[in-house]
Structure formats: structure tokens, C-alpha cells
N, C-alpha and C positions, 0 to 999 in steps of 0.2 A: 519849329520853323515853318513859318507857311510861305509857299513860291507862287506869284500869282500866277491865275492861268491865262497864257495869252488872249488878248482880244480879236475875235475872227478875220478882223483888218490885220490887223500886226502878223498872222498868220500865212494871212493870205499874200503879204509883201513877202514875208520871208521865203516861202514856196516859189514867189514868182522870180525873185532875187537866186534862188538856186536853178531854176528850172535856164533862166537865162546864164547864169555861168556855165553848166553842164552841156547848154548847147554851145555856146561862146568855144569854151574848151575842145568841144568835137566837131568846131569849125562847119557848123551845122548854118543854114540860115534858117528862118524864121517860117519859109514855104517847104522847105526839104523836113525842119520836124513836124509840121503841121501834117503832112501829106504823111511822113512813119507812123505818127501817132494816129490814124486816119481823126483828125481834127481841122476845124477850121480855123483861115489863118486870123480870123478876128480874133475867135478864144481862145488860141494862144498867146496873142498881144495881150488879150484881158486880163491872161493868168502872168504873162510876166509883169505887167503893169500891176500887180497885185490888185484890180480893179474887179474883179471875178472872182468868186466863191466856188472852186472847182470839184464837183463830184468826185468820190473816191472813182468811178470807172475813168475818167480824164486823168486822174492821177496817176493809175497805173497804167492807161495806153501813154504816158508820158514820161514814166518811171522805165518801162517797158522801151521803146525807143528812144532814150538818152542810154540802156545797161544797164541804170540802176535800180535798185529797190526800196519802194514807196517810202522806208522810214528816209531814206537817204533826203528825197523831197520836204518833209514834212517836221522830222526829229531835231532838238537844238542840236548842235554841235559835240561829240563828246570828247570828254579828256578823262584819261585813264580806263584803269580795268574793270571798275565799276560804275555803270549806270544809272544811277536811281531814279524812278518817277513815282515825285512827291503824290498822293490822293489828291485829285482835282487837276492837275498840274499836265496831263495827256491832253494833244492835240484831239481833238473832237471833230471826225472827219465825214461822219456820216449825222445826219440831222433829220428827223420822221415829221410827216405832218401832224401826228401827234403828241411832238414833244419828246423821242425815244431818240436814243444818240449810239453813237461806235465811237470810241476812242481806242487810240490804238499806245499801250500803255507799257509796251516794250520790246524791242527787238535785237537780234543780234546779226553781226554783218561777217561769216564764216569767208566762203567764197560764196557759198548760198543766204538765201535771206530766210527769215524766220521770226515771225511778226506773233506778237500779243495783243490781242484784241480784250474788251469789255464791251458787251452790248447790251443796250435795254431798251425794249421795241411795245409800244401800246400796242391796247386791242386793236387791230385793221392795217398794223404797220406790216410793209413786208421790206424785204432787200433783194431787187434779182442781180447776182451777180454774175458779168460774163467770166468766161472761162479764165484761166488764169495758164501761163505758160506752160508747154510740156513737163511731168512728172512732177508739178504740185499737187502737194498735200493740203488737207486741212483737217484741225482739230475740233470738237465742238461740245462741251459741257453745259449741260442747262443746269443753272444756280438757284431759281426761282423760276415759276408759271413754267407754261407749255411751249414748246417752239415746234416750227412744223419747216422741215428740213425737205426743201425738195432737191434730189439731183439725177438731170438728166431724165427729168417728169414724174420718178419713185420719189413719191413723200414717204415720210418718217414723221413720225410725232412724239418728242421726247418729253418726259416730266422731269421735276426734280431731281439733281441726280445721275442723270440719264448722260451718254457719251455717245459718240460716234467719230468714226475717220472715214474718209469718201478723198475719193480723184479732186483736187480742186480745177484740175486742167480740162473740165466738165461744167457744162451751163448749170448752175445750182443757184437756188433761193431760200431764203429765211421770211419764216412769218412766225409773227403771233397765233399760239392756237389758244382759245378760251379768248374769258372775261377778262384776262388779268394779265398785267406787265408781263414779260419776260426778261430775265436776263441769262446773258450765256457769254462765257468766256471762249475766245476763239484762238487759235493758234494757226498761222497759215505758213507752210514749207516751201520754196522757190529752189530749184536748183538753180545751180549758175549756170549763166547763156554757155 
């Protein structure tokens, strides 16, 4: 059974379609989240208009002041106690200029959040990510080529194989090291507010 994978418009309505009930619901106006999420109050009209293709960092200063987390914006709806994400079928949230993607391929919503990533970044791709809320985690597995793990300005350079855990509540970036693709499975920890 193949489920197709949303189109980045269809996406992008649905996230704006949630982003505007979450504030609806916390009685929020449109300048009060802009200003939490430190956003402007255009691109946040953009992203509820689904008319804007919003970076993962927008997503989580916007996950981040609505309370909730990221898949909560991004994930279809679920029913029951199993989740499945068909191959293909993950929102693809992060996009490289040359062609390398982040889909985020499963999560679970405890009181904490707890996100599965897939990432595959070409030669010269990087991702700087800002910090992420007090007492996150993150996980990091390189599956193929070399990733070069910066946090808090110490690189690491992992190969195949290779793991690490670091603060994610710590300025940290991903790059491609070498000639050659990377991929690397990521896992990210959020406690609850």
C-alpha cells in the first residue's frame, strides 16, 4: 500500500491551519504570537495563510510559544496506539540547497516530546540549529558518509556507524564532512514546559 507524500503546499496549509487553531484556542492574537515566537507579524499571516514554506527554526519558535511540539504542527492527525510512517510518506521539513532533506519520521507525545528524524545532507550542506528548550536531548547516528557535529563551537566528526548525545538546549550544527552524502538518523528529547 503506497500513501502519497504530501505536496509542500498541502503541507504547508495544514501547519498554517493548525498553527491558527492553537492560537485561536489560547486566545492569542496574531501580534501577541508573533511577538512570543520572536516572528514577524507578516510571517506569521504567511504561515497561517499557508502561503509560506516555514523553516524548521519558525516552526519550533512557533511550536515553542503555542506549548506545543513540532510534530503536534506538522504530523497528520493520529488514531490509536500505533503510528505508522509509510517510506516516503514523512513531512520533509528541512530542504539544502543542494537537494539533502530532514524528514521527521516519527514521534511520540508522553508529556515530553520525542521526535525521529532522517537526514540526508550533500557536500557543502550544513544545518545551524538554535538551541532548543531547557534539558533537551539529542540523539545522532551517521548511517552512511561523514557528518561533522558541531556543539557549542567543539566539532566532532562521525563516520559510519558513529553515535553521539550532546545538550540540544545548546547552539549546535550539522554538516557534511567529505565528498559524499550523508545520512544520519536523529532523535530529539523535549521535556515538558
Amino acid at each position: 500500500m503506497s500513501v502519497p507524500v504530501p505536496e509542500p503546499d498541502a503541507l504547508s496549509a495544514a501547519i498554517g491551519a493548525r498553527v491558527r487553531d492553537a492560537r485561536i484556542r489560547r486566545s492569542l492574537t496574531l501580534d501577541q504570537l508573533a511577538e512570543s515566537a520572536s516572528l514577524s507579524r507578516r510571517m506569521l499571516v504567511n504561515v497561517e495563510q499557508g502561503s509560506a514554506n516555514p523553516s524548521v527554526a519558525t516552526l519550533l519558535r512557533l511550536a515553542q510559544a503555542l506549548g506545543l511540539g513540532l510534530p503536534e504542527l506538522v504530523e497528520p492527525p493520529r488514531t490509536g496506539d500505533v503510528t505508522v510512517t509509510l517510506s516516503g510518506t514523512a513531512p520533509v521539513l528541512w530542504r539544502g540547497e543542494a537537494g539533502g532533506t530532514a524528514a521527521l519520521v516519527a514521534s511520540a507525545k508522553t508529556p515530553d516530546v520525542l521526535e525521529l528524524w532522517t537526514w540526508t545532507m550533500r557536500p557543502g550542506e550544513s544545518r545551524e540549529s538554535d538551541a532548543h528548550p531547557a534539558g533537551a536531548r539529542e540523539l545522532v547516528h551517521v548511517v552512511s558518509g561523514a557528518l561533522a557535529l558541531v556543539v557549542d563551537g567543539d566539532t566532532q566528526v562521525l563516520g559510519v556507524g558513529d553515535a553521539a548525545s550532546f545538550p540540544g538546549d545548546r547552539p549546535h550544527a550539522y554538516r557534511a564532512a567529505g565528498d559524499e552524502p550523508v545520512t544520519f538518523t536523529l532523535t530529539v528529547f523535549e521535556p515538558a514546559p
